[in-house]
Each structure stands twice: as structure tokens, then as C-alpha cells.
C-alpha positions as CSV (number, residue, x, y, z in Angstrom):
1,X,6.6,21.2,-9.5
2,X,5.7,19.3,-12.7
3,X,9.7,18.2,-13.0
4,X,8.9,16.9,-9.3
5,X,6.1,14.6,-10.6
6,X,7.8,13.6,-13.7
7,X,10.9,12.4,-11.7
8,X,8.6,10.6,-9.5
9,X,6.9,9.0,-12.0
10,X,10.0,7.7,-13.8
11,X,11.6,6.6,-11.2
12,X,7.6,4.7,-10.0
13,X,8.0,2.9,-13.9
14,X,11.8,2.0,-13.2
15,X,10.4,0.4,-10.3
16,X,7.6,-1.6,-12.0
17,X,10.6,-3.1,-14.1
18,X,12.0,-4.9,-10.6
19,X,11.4,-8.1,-9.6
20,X,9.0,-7.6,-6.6
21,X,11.8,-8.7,-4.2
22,X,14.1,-6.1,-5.0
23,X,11.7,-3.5,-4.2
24,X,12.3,-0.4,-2.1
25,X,8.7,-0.1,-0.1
26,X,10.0,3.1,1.2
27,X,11.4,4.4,-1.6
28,X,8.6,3.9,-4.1
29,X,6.0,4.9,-1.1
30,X,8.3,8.7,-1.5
31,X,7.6,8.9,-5.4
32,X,4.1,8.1,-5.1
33,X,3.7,11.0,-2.2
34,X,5.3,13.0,-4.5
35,X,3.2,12.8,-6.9
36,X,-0.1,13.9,-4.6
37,X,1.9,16.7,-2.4
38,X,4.7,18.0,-5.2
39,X,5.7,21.2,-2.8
40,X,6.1,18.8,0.8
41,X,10.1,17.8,1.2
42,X,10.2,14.6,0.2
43,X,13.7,14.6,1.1
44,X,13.0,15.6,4.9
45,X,10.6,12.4,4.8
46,X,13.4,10.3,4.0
47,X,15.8,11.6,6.4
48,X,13.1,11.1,9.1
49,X,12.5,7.3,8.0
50,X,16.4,6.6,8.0
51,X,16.3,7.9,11.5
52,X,14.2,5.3,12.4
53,X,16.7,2.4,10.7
54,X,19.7,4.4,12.7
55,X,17.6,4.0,16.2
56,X,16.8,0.5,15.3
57,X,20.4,-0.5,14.4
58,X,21.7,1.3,17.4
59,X,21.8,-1.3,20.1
60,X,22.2,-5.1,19.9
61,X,20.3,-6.8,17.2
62,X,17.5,-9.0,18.7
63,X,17.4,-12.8,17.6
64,X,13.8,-13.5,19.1
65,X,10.6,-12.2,17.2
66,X,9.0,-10.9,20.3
67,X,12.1,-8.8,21.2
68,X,12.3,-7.4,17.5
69,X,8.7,-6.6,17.8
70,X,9.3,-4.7,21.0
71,X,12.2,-2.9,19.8
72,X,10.3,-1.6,16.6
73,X,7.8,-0.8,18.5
74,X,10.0,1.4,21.0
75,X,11.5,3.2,18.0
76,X,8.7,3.8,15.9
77,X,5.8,4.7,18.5
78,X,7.3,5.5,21.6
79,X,10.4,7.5,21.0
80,X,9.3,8.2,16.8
81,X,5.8,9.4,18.4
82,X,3.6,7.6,15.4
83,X,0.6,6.0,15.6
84,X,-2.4,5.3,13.5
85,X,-4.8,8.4,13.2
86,X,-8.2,6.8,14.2
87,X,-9.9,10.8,14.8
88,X,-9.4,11.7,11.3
89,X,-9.1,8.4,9.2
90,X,-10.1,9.2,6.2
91,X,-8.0,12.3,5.8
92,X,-5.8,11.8,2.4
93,X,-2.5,12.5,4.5
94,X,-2.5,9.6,6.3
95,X,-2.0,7.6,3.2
96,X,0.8,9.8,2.0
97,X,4.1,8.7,3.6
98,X,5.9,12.6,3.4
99,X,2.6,14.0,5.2
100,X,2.4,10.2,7.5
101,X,6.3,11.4,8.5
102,X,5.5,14.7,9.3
103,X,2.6,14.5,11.4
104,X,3.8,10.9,13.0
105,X,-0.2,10.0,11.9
106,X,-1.3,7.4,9.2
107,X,-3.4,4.8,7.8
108,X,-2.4,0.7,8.9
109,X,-0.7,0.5,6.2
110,X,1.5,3.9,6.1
111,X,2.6,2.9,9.8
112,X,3.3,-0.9,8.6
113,X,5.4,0.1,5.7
114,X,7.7,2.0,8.2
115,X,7.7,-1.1,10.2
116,X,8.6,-3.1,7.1
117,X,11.1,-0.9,6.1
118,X,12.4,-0.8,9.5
119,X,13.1,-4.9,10.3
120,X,14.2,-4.9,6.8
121,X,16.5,-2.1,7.2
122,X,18.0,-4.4,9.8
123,X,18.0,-7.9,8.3
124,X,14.8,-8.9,9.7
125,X,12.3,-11.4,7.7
126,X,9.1,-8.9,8.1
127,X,5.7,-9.0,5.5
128,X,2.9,-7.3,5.5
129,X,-0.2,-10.1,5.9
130,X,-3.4,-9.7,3.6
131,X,-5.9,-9.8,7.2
132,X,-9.5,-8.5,6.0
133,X,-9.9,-5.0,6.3
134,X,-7.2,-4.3,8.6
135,X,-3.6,-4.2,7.4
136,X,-1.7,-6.8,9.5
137,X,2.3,-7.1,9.6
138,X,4.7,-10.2,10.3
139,X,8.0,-10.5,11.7
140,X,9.9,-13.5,12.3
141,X,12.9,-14.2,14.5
142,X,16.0,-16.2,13.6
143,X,15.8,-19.8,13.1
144,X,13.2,-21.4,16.0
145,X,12.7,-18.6,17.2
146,X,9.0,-18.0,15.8
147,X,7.3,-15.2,14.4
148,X,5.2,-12.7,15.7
149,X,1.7,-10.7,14.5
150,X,1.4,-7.2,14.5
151,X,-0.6,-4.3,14.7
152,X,1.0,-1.6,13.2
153,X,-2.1,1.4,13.9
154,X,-2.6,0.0,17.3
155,X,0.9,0.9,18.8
156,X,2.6,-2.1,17.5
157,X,0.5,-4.6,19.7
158,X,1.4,-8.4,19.3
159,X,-2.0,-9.9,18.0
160,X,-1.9,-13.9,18.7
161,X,-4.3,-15.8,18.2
162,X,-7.6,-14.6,20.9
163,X,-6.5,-11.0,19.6
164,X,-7.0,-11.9,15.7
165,X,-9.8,-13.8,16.4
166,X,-11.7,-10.5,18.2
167,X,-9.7,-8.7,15.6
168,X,-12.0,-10.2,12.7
169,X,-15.1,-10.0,14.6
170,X,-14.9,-6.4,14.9
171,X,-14.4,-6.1,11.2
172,X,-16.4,-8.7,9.9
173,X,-19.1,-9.1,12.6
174,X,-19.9,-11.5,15.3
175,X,-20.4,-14.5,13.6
176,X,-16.9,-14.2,11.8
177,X,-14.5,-16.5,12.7
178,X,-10.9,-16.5,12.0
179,X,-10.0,-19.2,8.7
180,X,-7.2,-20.3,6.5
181,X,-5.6,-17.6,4.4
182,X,-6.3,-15.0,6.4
183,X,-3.0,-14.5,7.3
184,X,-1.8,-14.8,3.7
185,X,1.9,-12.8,3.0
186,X,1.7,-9.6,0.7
187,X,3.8,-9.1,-2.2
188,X,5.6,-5.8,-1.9
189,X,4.0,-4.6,-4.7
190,X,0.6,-5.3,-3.2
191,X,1.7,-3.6,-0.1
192,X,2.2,-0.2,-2.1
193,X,-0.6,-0.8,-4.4
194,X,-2.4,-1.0,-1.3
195,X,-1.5,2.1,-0.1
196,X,-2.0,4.3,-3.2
197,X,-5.9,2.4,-3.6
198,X,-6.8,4.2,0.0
199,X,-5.9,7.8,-2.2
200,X,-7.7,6.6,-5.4
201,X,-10.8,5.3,-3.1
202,X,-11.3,9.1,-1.5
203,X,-11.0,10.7,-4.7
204,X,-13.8,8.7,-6.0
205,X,-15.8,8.5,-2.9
206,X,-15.2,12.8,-3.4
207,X,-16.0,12.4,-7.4
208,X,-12.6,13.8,-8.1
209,X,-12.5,11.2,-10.8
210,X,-9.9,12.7,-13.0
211,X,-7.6,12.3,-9.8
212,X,-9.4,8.9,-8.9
213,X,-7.6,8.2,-13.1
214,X,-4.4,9.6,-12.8
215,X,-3.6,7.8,-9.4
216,X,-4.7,4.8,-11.1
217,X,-2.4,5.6,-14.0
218,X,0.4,5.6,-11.4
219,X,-0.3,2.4,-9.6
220,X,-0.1,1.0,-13.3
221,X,3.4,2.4,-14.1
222,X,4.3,0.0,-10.7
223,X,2.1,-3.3,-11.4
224,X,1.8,-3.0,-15.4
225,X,0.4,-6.4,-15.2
226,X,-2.5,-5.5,-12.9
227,X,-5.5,-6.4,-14.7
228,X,-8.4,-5.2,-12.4
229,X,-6.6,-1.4,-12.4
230,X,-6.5,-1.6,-16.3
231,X,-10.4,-2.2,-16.0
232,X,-10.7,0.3,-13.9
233,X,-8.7,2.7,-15.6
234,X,-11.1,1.9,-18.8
235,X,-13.9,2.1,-17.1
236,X,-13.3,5.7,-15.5
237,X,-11.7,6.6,-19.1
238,X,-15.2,5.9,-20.3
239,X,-17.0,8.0,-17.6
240,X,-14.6,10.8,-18.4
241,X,-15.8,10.7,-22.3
242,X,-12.4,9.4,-23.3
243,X,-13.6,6.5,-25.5
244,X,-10.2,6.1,-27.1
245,X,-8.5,5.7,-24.3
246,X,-10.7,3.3,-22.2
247,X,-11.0,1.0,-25.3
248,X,-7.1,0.6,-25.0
249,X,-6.9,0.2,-21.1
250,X,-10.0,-2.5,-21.6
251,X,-8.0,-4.1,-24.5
252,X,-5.1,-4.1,-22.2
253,X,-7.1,-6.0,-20.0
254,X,-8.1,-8.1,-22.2
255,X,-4.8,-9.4,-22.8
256,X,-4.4,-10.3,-19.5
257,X,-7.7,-11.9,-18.7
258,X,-8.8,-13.1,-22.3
259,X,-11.3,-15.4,-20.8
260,X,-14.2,-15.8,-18.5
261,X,-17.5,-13.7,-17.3
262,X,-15.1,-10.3,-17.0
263,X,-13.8,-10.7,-20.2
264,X,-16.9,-10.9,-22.0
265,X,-18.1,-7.9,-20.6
266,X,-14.8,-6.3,-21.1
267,X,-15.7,-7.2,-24.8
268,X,-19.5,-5.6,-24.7
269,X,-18.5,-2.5,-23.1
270,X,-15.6,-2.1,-26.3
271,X,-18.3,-2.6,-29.0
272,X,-20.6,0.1,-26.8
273,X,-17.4,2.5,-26.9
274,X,-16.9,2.3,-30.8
275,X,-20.5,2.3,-31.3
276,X,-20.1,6.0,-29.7
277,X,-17.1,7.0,-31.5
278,X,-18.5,6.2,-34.7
């Protein structure tokens, strides 16, 4: 078990060394499941996800976004059986792709990753779109041939533009109203990053902070240049009674954000710490 999660971390901090392009969403999605369920079969998980590619890629390739849409859709929720688990959202499996494989259940973003994976798997332009409080997917089709929104936890639904708009009432109340950026891409990092916060969120939310820490820790070896998870990391440190080490995740910080309202308090909150050491 603990070679397990030292493999997976490795290979998590190879990964942060990659240009975010070169990314494996999938791949680094295993080694952070890994980590939080060391006994599942990992390697079961990935056989299942490349079955998905092999459906996708089985049949003529689709030049129009709607089509590709539809096809992923068949593949993954129709004939794969997955769809988001809306009974039992906040249960910690749904964010971990082994378990989100195995019961065909996840979180938006568990069921968009396979979806990204998926068109990309096939040579598909596909990102995952930073929509408030519901994780949103892209795909486009070949040149003029537009791009679709999607829903990856309601079935794979197109969303255009009445849907999105209902979309962000529901989530941000009736008097919300859909404006620019919400649509913004995701960096693949930010996609996984995004997945691993939904773990670290539950942990704290069930004061498992030492957990809440070392998924933090993790997230870190991806996105070492992360500033708010190196101020979170010191603050939690701090909670934890390690002084030492939340004075060098806040200096960390610090390095990255060496100015401004955050960085002052980063500053306070160091001289409070080695007041307490000494």
C-alpha cells in the first residue's frame, strides 16, 4: 500500500513538471485516486476508461460538434451506464475516478474528465469551461463546424444558450443572468485541481484536517506554482500546531504573491508563528 501511494505521488510531481498541454487528465486523475483508495485496482479503472476511447474510435469519426456530442454521449451514458450521482453527491467516491469507473457514478467534473479524455482520445478539440458552480464541458467540430456546450452530470445534454441561462439561475438565483467569462476554458491542470479540491472540501467540512493537508500536499506536487493552496497549506499547518512548516508553505507563498492585502497578512501571520516558536 504505501509503495502504491509513493508511486502515485511521483509520478503526480513528474506530472507538475509538464507543460499543461501535455497533460494526461486521465492519467494524473488515476494517481491522485490512488492515493485516497490505495487497495481499489487502479489498473481495472484504466482498462475501463480505454474502453470507452475503443467504443468511441469504433465507427466513423464525426466532423460536426453536435454529432461528436451525441456520440460521446451514446458511449459514455447510454451503453458505459454513467451518469452524475445527484442521490449521494457528496459521497467522496464520486470525486475519485477508480471508485467514479466502478460504480459508473460521479461528481460534474469526474464524468467531464471522461468526456475530455474521450474527444481527446480521438482528436477532438474538447475543454472543460470554468461555468459557476457547475462544471461545464466544450467540444468543437472541425473547421465551421461550431462547437457545442455540455453537460456532463446531466447525461451529456447540449446546453445552448436558454439552457445556460436557466442553468445559472438555478445556481446563482433568479436575478442571475448569464455574462462574459462565464464560459471561460480550464487549463488542464485546473480541471484536475478541480477535482482533487471536491476531496480536500469534504475532509474539512468532516474536520479530517490532516487529510484536508495531505490532499493539499498532493495538488501542490501538480500546480507547485499555486499560490492560494500554499496559503492554505500554511494555514492548516498552523491549525495542526506545525509552526515550522506553515511558516515555509506561507513563505512559499510569499514568493509568489509578494505584494498586496494577502501578502501582508501572509507576513503578520509569519511574525505570530515565530512569536510561538520562540
Amino acid at each position: 500500500m504505501a509503495d502504491s501511494v509513493a508511486e502515485a505521488r511521483a509520478a503526480i510531481e513528474a506530472a507538475g513538471r509538464l507543460p499543461d498541454d501535455e497533460l494526461d487528465l486521465a492519467g494524473v486523475a488515476l494517481q491522485f485516486a490512488r492515493i485516497d483508495a490505495p487497495d481499489a485496482d487502479w489498473h481495472a479503472a484504466a482498462d475501463r476508461i480505454s474502453d470507452l476511447v475503443r467504443a468511441v474510435l469504433s465507427g466513423p469519426a464525426p466532423g460536426d460538434a453536435e454529432a461528436r456530442r451525441a456520440l460521446l454521449a451514446r458511449v459514455i451514458h447510454e451503453e458505459g451506464g454513467y451518469a452524475g450521482d445527484a442521490d449521494t453527491y457528496d459521497d467522496p467516491r464520486n470525486a475519485n475516478l477508480i471508485h467514479v469507473t466502478e460504480r459508473r457514478l460521479g461528481l460534474p467534473v469526474a464524468i467531464g474528465l471522461l468526456w475530455l479524455h474521450a474527444a481527446e482520445a480521438a482528436g477532438w478539440a474538447a475543454r472543460g469551461l470554468d461555468f459557476p458552480g457547475h462544471f461545464l464541458i466544450a467540444i468543437d467540430g472541425t473547421a465551421r463546424r461550431g462547437s457545442v456546450v455540455v453537460d456532463p452530470f446531466g447525461g451529456g445534454a447540449a446546453l445552448p444558450a436558454p439552457a445556460l441561462r436557466a442553468l445559472i439561475k438555478r445556481v446563482e438565483g433568479a436575478e442571475a443572468e448569464l455574462r462574459p467569462g462565464m464560459l471561460a476554458p480550464m487549463s488542464r491542470r485546473a480541471v484536475l485541481l478541480r477535482l482533487q479540491t471536491n476531496i480536500r472540501l469534504r475532509r474539512l467540512q468532516a474536520n479530517e484536517l490532516d487529510g484536508a493537508l495531505a490532499c493539499t500536499a498532493d495538488m501542490l506536487r501538480l500546480a507547485p506554482d499555486a499560490a492560494p493552496l500554499w496559503r492554505e497549506a500554511a494555514v492548516m499547518n498552523a491549525r495542526l500546531g506545525q509552526l515550522g512548516a506553515a511558516i515555509e508553505a506561507m513563505d512559499r507563498f510569499l514568493e509568489l504573491v509578494p505584494v498586496g492585502d494577502a501578502a501582508a497578512r501572509g507576513r503578520e501571520m509569519i511574525d505570530e508563528w515565530r512569536g510561538r516558536l520562540n
